[in-house]
Every structure is written in structure tokens, then in C-alpha cells.
C-alpha positions in Angstrom: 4.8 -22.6 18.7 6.2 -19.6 20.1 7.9 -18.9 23.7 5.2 -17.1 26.2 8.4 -14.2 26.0 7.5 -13.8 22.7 4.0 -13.8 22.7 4.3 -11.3 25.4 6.3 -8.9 23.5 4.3 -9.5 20.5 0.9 -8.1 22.0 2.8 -5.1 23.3 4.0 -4.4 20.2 0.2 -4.8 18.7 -0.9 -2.5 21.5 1.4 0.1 21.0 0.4 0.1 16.8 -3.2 0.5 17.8 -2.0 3.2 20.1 -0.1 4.9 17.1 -2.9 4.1 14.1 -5.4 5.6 17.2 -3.2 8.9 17.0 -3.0 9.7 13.9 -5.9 8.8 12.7 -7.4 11.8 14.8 -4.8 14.1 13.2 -6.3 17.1 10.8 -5.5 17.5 7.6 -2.8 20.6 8.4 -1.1 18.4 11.6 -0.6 15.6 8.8 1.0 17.9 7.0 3.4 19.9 9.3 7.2 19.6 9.0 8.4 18.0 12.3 11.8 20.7 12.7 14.2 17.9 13.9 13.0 15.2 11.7 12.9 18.0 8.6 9.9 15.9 7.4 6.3 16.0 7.5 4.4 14.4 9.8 2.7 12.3 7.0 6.4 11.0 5.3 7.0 9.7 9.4 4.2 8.0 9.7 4.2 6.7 6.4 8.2 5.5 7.0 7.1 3.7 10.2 4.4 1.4 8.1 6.9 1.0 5.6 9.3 -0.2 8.8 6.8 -2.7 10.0 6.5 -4.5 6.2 10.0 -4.7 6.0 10.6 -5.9 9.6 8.6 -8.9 9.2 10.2 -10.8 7.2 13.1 -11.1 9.0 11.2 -12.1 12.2 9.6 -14.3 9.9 13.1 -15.8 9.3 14.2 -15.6 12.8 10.9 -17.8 13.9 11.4 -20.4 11.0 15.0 -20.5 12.8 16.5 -18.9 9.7 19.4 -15.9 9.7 18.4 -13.2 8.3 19.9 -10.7 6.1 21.2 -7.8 7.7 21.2 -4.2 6.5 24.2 -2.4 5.6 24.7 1.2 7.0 25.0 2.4 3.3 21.4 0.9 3.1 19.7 2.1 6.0 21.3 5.6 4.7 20.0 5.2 1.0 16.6 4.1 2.7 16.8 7.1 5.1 17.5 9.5 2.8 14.4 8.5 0.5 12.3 9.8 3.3 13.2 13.4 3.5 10.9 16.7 3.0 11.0 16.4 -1.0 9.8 12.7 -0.7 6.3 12.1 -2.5 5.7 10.4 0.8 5.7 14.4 2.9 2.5 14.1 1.9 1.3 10.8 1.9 -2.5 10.0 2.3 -3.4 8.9 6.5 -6.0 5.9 5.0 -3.3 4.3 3.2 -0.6 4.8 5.9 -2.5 3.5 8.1 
């Protein structure tokens, strides 16, 4: 049973992914592919590093709800994680059907 704070924050969260799988999914081909300049990656190696975010975010709600702690990340993680995603990652030019 969750709290009706929670199931309120829940469906803004699921409105603002169909919002964001919405947008790209009308992106061509070459704005998939262009280098955001402050980011210094693509938009494809974003987009894909936010649906990587939302798999590894669930589990520790998942935790949280089963009234669990859950494992924190380390800066030195986060970093290592971060740094994965740059321009030179296979995932600048990640595919839009499987990202989203």
C-alpha cells in the first residue's frame, strides 16, 4: 500500500517519461546524433544515460518501499559511471527504439 504522496509523485514522474519518450521519439536521425556542446555528448548517449538512470533507480525505491536501506553511491562511482558516458562511448550513438 502506498501513501497518496507517493502515488502522486509516481504519476508525475510517469507523465513526465511519456513527455520525454514523446520527444525523442520525433527526433531525426541527425538531431539524435548531434553533440549537445555543454554536455560534450550526443544527444543519443543522453537519452540513452537517462534510461539507464531509471533501471538503476528502481531498485533502490524498490528497497525503500519494502522498508529496506538502500545502498548508496559513492562519488568515485557516480564519476566512473559518468565518465562511461562521454562522446567516445558506444552509447553517442545509441539506437532511439532501444533507448526508448
Amino acid at each position: 500500500m502506498t501513501s497518496k504522496r507517493a502515488g502522486e509523485l509516481a504519476a508525475q514522474f510517469e507523465a513526465r517519461h511519456r513527455e520525454f519518450v514523446a520527444s525523442v521519439e520525433t527526433l531525426t536521425e541527425a538531431q539524435w546524433l548531434t553533440l549537445v556542446p555543454d554536455e560534450q555528448r550526443t544527444v543519443a548517449s543522453l537519452a540513452h544515460h537517462l534510461a539507464w538512470g531509471y533501471r538503476v533507480e528502481i531498485e533502490p525505491f524498490h528497497q525503500m518501499a519494502l522498508g529496506h536501506t538502500p545502498k548508496a553511491w559513492t562519488l568515485a562511482e557516480l564519476d566512473a559511471v559518468n565518465a562511461e558516458w562521454g562522446p567516445s562511448s558506444q552509447n553517442a550513438t545509441a539506437r532511439k527504439p532501444s533507448t526508448c
